[in-house]
C-alpha positions in Angstrom: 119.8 45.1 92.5 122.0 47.4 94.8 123.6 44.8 97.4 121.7 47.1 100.1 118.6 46.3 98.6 118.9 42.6 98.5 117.2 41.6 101.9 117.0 38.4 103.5 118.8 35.6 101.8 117.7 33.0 99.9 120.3 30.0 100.4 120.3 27.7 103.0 117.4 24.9 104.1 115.0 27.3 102.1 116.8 27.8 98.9 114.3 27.6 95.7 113.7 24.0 95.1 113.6 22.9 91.7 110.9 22.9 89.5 109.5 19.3 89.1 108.8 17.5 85.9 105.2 16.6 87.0 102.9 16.8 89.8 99.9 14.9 91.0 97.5 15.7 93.3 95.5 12.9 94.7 92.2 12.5 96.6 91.3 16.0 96.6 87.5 18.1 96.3 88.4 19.8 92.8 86.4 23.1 92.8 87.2 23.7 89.5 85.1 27.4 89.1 84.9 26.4 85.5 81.6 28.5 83.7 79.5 25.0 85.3 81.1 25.3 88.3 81.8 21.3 88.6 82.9 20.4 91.3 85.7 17.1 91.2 86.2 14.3 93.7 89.6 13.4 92.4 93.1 14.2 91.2 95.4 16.5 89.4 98.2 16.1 87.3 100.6 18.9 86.2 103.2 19.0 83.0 105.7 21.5 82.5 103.7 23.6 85.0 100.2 23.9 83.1 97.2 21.3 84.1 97.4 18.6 82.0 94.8 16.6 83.5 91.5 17.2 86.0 89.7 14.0 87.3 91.2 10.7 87.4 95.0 10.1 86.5 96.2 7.0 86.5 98.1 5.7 89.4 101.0 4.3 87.2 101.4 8.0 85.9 105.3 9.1 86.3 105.9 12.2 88.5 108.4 13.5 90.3 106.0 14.4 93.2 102.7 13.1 94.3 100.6 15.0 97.0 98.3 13.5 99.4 95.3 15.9 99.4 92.6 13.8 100.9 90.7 15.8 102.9 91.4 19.1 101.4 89.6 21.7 98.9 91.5 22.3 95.8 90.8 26.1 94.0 92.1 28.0 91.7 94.9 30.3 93.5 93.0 33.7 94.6 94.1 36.5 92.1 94.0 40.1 94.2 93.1 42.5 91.8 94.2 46.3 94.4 97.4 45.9 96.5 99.8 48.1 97.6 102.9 46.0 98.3 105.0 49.2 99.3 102.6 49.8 101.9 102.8 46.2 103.6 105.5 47.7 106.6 103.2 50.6 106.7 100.8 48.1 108.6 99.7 50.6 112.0 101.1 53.3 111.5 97.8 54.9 109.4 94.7 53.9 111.6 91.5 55.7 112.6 91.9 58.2 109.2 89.3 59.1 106.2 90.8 58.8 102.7 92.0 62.3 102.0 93.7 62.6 105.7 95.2 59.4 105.7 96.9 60.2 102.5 98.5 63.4 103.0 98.8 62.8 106.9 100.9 59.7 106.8 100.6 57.4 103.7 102.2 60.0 101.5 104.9 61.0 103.6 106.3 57.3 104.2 106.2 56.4 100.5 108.3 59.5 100.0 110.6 58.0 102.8 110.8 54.6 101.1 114.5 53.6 100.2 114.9 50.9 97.1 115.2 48.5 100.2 112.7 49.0 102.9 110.8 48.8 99.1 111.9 45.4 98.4 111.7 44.1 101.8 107.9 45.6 101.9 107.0 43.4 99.1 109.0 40.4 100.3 107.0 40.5 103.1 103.3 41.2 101.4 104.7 38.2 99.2 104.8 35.2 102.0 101.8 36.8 103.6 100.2 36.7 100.4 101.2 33.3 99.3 101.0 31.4 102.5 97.2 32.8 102.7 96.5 31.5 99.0 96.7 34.7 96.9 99.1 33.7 93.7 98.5 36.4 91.6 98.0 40.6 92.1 97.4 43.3 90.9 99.6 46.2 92.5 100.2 49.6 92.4 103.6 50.5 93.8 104.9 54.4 95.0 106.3 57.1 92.8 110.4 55.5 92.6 112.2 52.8 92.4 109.9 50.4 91.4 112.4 47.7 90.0 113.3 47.3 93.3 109.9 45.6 93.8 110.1 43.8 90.7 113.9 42.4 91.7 112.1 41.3 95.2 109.2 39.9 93.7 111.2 37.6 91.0 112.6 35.2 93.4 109.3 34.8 95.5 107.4 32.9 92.9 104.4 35.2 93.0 102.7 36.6 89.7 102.2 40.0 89.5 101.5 42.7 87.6 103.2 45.8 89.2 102.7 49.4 87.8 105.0 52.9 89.6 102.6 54.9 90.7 102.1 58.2 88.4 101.7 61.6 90.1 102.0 65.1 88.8 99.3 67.4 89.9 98.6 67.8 93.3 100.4 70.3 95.9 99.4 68.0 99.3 102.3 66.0 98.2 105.9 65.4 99.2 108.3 67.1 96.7 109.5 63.5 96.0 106.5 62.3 94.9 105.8 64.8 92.5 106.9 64.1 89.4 107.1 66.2 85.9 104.8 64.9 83.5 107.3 63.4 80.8 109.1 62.0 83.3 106.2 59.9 84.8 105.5 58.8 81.5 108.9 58.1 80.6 109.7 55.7 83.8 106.7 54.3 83.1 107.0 53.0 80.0 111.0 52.0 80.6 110.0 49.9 83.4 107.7 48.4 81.4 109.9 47.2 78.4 112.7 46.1 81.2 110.2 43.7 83.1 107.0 43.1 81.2 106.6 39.3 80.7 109.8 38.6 82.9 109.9 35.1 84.7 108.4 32.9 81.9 105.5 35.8 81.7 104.9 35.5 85.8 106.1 39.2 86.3 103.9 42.2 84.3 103.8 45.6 84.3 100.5 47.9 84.4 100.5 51.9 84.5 99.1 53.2 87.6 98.1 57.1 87.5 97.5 57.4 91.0 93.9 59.1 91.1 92.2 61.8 89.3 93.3 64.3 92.1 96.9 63.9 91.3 97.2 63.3 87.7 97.1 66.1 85.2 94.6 65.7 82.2 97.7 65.1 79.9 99.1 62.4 82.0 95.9 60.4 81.7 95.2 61.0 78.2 98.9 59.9 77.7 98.1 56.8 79.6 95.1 56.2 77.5 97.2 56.3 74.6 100.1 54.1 75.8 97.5 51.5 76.9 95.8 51.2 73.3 99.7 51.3 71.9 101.2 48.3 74.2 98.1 46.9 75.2 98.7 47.0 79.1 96.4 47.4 82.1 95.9 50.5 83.4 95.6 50.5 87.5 93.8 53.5 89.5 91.7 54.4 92.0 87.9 56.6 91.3 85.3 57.1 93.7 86.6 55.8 96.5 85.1 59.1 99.1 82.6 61.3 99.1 85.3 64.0 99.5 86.9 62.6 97.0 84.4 62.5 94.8 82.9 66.3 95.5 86.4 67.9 94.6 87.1 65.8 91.0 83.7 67.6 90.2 84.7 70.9 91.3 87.5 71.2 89.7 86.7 69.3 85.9 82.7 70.0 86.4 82.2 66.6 86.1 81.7 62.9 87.9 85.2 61.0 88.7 84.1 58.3 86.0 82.3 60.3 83.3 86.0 62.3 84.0 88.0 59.6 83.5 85.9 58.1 80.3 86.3 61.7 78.7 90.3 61.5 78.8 90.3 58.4 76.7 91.1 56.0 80.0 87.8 54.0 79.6 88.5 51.0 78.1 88.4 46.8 78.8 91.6 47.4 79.9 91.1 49.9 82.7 90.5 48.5 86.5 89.2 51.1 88.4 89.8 50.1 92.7 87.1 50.7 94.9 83.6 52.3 93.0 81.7 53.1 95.9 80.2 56.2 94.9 79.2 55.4 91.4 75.1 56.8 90.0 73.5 54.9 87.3 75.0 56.7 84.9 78.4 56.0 86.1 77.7 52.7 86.1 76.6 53.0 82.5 79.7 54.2 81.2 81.5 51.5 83.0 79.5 48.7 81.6 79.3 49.8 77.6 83.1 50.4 78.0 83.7 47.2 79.7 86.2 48.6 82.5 86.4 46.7 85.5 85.9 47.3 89.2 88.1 46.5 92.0 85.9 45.9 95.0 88.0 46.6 98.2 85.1 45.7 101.1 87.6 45.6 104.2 89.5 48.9 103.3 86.1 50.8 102.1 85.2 49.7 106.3 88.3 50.5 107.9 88.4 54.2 106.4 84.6 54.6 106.8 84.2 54.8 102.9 80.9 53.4 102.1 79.9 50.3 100.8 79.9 49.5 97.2 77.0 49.0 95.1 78.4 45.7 94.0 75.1 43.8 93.4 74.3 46.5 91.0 77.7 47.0 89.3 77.0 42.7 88.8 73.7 43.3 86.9 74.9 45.0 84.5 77.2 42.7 83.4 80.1 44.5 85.4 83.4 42.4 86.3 83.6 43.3 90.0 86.8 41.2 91.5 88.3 41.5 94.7 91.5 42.6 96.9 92.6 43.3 100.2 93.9 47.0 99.4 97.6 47.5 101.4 98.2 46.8 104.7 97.9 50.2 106.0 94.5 50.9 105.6 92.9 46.6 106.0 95.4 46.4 108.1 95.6 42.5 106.4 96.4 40.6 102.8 93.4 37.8 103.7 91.5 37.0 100.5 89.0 34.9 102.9 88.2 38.0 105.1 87.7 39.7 101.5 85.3 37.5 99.9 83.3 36.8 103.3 83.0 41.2 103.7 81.6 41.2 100.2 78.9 38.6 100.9 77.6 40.4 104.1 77.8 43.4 103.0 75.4 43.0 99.9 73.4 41.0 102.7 72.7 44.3 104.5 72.2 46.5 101.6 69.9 44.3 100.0 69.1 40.5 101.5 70.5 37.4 102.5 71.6 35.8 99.4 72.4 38.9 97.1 75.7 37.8 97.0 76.5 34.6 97.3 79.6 32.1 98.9 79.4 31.2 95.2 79.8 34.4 93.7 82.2 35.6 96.3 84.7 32.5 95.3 84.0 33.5 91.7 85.0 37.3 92.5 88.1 36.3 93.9 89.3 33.8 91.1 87.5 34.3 87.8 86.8 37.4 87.9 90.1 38.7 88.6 91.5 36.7 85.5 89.6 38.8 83.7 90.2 42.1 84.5 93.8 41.2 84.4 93.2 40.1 81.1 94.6 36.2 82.1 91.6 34.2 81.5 93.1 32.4 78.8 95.8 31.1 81.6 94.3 31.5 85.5 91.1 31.8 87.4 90.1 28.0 87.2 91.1 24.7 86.8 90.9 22.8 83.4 93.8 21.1 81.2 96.5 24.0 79.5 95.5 26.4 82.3 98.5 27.3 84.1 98.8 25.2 87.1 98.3 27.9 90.0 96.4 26.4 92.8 95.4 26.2 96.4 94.5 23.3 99.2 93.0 24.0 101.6 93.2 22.1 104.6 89.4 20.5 105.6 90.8 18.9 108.8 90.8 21.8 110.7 87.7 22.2 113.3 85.9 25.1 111.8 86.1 23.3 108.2 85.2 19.6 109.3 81.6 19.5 108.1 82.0 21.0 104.6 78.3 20.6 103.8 78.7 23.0 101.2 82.3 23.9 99.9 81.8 27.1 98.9 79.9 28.5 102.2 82.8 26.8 103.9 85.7 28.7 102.2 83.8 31.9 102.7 81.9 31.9 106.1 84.4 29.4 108.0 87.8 29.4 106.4 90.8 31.6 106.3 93.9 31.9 105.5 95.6 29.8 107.9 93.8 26.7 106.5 95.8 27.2 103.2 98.3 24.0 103.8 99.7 24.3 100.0 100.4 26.7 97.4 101.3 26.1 93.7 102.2 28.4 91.7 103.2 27.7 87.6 103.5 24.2 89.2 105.4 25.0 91.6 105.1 24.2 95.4 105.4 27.8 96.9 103.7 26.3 100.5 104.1 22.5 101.1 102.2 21.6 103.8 101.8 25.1 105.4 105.8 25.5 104.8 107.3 28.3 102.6 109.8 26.4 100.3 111.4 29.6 98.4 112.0 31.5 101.3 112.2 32.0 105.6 109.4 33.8 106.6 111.4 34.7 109.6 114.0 36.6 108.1 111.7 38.1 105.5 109.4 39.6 109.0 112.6 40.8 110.7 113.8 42.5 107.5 110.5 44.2 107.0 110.2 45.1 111.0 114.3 46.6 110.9 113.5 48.8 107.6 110.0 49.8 109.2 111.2 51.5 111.8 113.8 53.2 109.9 111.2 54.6 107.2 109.0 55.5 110.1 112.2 57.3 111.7 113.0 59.1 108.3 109.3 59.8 107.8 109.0 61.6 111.5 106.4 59.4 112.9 
């Protein structure tokens, strides 16, 4: 990276610690979110930073590091399946907007201001917020250029993610520098793939990430189809987000945004479509017999007065339905806690009480978005060889002292203050609410500085 780009440093008191040789975890409430959804009074131990062991481990076990976590609610790390990280500084500068407006009106004019570094200090800073709230793994769909920047800020945070440049080349509402010639959009794409797919011991992965259906020509997503099947990589967009939205896909291919999509080729177990809200019965269809999944977005669908997603329904059919935040500029915050208490209520009003669960909720937020990452083999729960990505969560507080039921209490009472420690591949991230890889204080004042400058260049 460019020495302009490289942002706050990372020497000093919170330099990167090294990575232990093993890890226990002692005394804690294991909620494992394993397919019987046992629940453990006990400990953890972590090897060369899997799970090695869930239960008892024996007290004459050699580690380099033991943790205290009596008192505290261990949980698979939340994975955040729609994020924007370049959007993160953006964070009041787009309120009070529907979809379409807030687009062309201001989100699309500061990405086409972004530099490489108020880029990398945008996802340094969704990165501690992210991590210090207990999200260890996204799902994120960056701006048009310089998207390594994002990968190079990402790398030292200890954060998995899978990061795809936003693809654009049909649609006249936006900036010139956002606009991009086909081949080249496909090009980038796949170049930034080879240079960073499975990057820091498979932590760091690429997606492609056609923007939406309004800006992407039929030949870019049928390309994207095709490189997807090739290289077997996620593909990250948004459908049916609006009702506008929604109304002018249909004028202009004669057809719904899904039953659109599904007739490029796009409509596969490897597509994750973000938001759904306006999705019929036979939308719905297609999504289930192709097994794509759905990104449910609750506290962005509010915010820009979207709709609420039929995600009881979507669940019937056997639809993965996961969760995530959305960017910063439309939630306006990164808080999986907020997410999964939104989607709960939400289903509470459009149906009853108890259509969607604490339960399922907690399940959104950590199995389910293994799976439409394609990760369940290595994340969402906690069992020996998974990858040892974790959260505690800190049960002294006031709000959380009763804990009669540990999953209403994580989604009704908790947030994401209460996180006291995150693990990530083993490695203690936040020890005891304290960032160990970086200074949260310089990473804020980096992200405030550039900003104001992109807001300058932007003309806001």
């Amino acid at each position: 990276m460019d020495a302009h780009a490289q942002g706050p440093s990372l020497a000093g008191p919170h330099a990167r610690q090294p990575r232990v040789g093993g890890l226990a975890v002692r005394g804690a409430t294991i909620l494992t979110m394993n397919d019987a959804f046992d629940i453990v009074e006990g400990d953890l131990l972590v090897r060369n930073g899997r799970i090695a062991a869930v239960g008892r481990v024996d007290a004459n076990e050699r580690v380099d590091r033991t943790i205290d976590a009596r008192g505290a609610y261990l949980l698979p790390g939340f994975i955040q399946t729609h994020i924007h990280l370049c959007q993160t500084i953006f964070r009041g500068y787009a309120d009070d907007l529907a979809l379409l407006d807030w687009l062309k009106t201001r989100i699309w004019p500061m990405e086409a201001a972004h530099t490489a570094a108020s880029l990398a200090a945008s996802a340094r800073y969704a990165a501690s917020e992210l991590l210090h709230s207990g999200t260890t793994t996204i799902l994120s769909m960056e701006t048009v250029h310089d998207t390594d920047a994002v990968f190079e800020a990402l790398e030292p945070t200890g954060l998995r993610a899978v990061v795809g440049k936003c693809m654009m080349d049909s649609d006249s509402a936006v900036p010139a520098r956002l606009l991009e010639q086909t081949g080249n959009s496909i090009d980038e794409s796949v170049a930034i793939a080879k240079r960073w797919h499975g990057r820091a011991n498979g932590r760091l992965r690429a997606a492609f990430a056609p923007r939406f259906a309004i800006s992407c020509s039929r030949e870019l997503l049928e390309a994207v189809a095709h490189l997807s099947r090739e290289h077997g990589l996620v593909i990250h967009t948004h459908a049916s987000e609006n009702r506008d939205e929604v109304a002018l896909i249909r004028s202009r291919t004669g057809l719904s945004n899904i039953h659109y999509l599904a007739d490029t080729g796009l409509a596969s177990p490897r597509l994750c479509l973000a938001h759904c809200v306006w999705v019929d019965e036979s939308e719905q269809a297609v999504i289930a017999d192709h097994q794509v999944k759905v990104l449910h977005c609750p506290g962005s669908n509010l915010k820009l007065g979207s709709g609420l997603a039929p995600v009881v329904e979507m669940r019937a059919k056997g639809i993965s339905v996961s969760l995530g935040a959305d960017g910063a500029a439309c939630n306006n915050h990164l808080d999986m806690f907020e997410e999964m208490r939104l989607a709960a209520v939400l289903q509470s009003v459009r149906h009853a009480p108890g259509a969607l669960t604490a339960r399922d909720a907690v399940w959104m937020a950590t199995r389910e978005g293994a799976r439409a990452l394609g990760l369940e083999a290595e994340i969402g729960c906690i069992a020996p060889g998974k990858r040892a990505d974790f959260i505690l969560v800190d049960r002294h507080r006031p709000h959380l002292a009763l804990g009669i039921d540990p999953y209403s209490t994580l989604v009704y009472a908790a947030r994401g203050t209460d996180v006291r420690t995150t693990v990530v591949d083993g490695e203690v991230l936040v020890d005891n609410f304290t960032a160990t890889r970086w200074d949260p204080s310089e990473v804020a004042d980096a992200a405030k500085h550039e900003a104001a400058a992109l807001a300058s260049r932007a003309g806001f």
